[in-house]
C-alpha positions as CSV (number, residue, x, y, z in Angstrom):
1,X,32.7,18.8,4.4
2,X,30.6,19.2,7.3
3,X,33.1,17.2,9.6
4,X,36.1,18.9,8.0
5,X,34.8,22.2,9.1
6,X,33.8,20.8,12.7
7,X,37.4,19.7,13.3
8,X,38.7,23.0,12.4
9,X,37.1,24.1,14.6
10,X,38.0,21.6,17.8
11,X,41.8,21.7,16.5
12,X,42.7,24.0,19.2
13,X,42.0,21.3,21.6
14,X,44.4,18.2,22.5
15,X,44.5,14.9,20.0
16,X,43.5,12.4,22.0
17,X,40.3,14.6,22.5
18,X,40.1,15.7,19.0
19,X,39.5,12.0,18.2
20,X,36.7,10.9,20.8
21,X,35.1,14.0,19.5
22,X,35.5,13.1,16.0
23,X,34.7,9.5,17.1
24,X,31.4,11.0,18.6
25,X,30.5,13.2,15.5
26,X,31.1,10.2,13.2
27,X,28.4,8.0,14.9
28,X,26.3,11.2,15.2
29,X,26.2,11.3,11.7
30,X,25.9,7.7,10.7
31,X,23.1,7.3,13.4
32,X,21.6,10.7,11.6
33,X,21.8,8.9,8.0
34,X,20.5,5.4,9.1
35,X,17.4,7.6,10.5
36,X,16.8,9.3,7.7
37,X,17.1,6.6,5.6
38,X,14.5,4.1,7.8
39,X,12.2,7.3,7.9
40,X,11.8,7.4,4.3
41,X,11.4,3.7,3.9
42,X,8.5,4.1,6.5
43,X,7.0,6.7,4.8
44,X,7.4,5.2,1.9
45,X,5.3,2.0,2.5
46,X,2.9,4.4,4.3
47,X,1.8,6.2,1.2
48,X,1.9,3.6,-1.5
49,X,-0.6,1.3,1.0
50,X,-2.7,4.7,1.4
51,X,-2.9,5.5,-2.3
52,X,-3.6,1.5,-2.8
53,X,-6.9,1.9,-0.1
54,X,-7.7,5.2,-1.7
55,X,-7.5,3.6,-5.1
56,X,-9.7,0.8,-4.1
57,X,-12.4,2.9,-2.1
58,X,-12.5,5.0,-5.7
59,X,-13.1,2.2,-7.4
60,X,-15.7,1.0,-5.5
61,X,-17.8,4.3,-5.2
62,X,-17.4,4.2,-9.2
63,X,-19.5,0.8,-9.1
64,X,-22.0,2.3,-6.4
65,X,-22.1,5.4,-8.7
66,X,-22.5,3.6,-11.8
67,X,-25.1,1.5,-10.7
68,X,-27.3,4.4,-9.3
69,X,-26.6,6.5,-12.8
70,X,-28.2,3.5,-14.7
71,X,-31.1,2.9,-12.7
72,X,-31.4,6.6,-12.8
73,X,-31.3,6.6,-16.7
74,X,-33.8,3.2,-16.5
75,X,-36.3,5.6,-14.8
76,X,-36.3,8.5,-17.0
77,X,-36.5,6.3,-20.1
78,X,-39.2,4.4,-18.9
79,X,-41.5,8.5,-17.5
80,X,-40.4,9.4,-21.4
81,X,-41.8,6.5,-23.2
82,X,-44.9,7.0,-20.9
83,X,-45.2,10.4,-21.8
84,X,-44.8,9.9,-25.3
85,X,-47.9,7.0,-25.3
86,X,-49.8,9.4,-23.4
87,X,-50.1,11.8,-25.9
């Protein structure tokens, strides 16, 4: 569609030039597609490794956070039993 309307507009000029332009648009736009297309691919491999590192730091703040919640929970079971044999 796009090339169609670019050629009517460069049909006023000769056709041997009308064809190296076309020739020119045509790798224009297949160099355009392949860039896109390697662009996304990149990006794509960027963001599924940096949701895997994002998913692994989570899961390892979850063990640090665990931990500290038990030991937390330890302490203030052991002050409550002491309180409750201190009175």
């Amino acid at each position: 569609m796009a090339q169609q309307l670019l050629m009517n507009l460069f049909s006023k000029c000769s056709p041997p030039n009308r064809r190296e332009r076309t020739a020119v648009m045509d790798a224009f736009f297949v160099g355009l597609v392949f860039g896109v297309a390697f662009g996304m691919l990149v990006v794509g491999f960027l963001a599924v490794g940096s949701y895997q590192r994002g998913f692994s730091q989570a899961l390892e703040r979850r063990r640090e956070w665990r931990g500290e919640l038990v030991a937390r929970q330890v302490v203030a079971r052991r002050a409550l039993e002491q309180l409750r044999k201190a009175s």
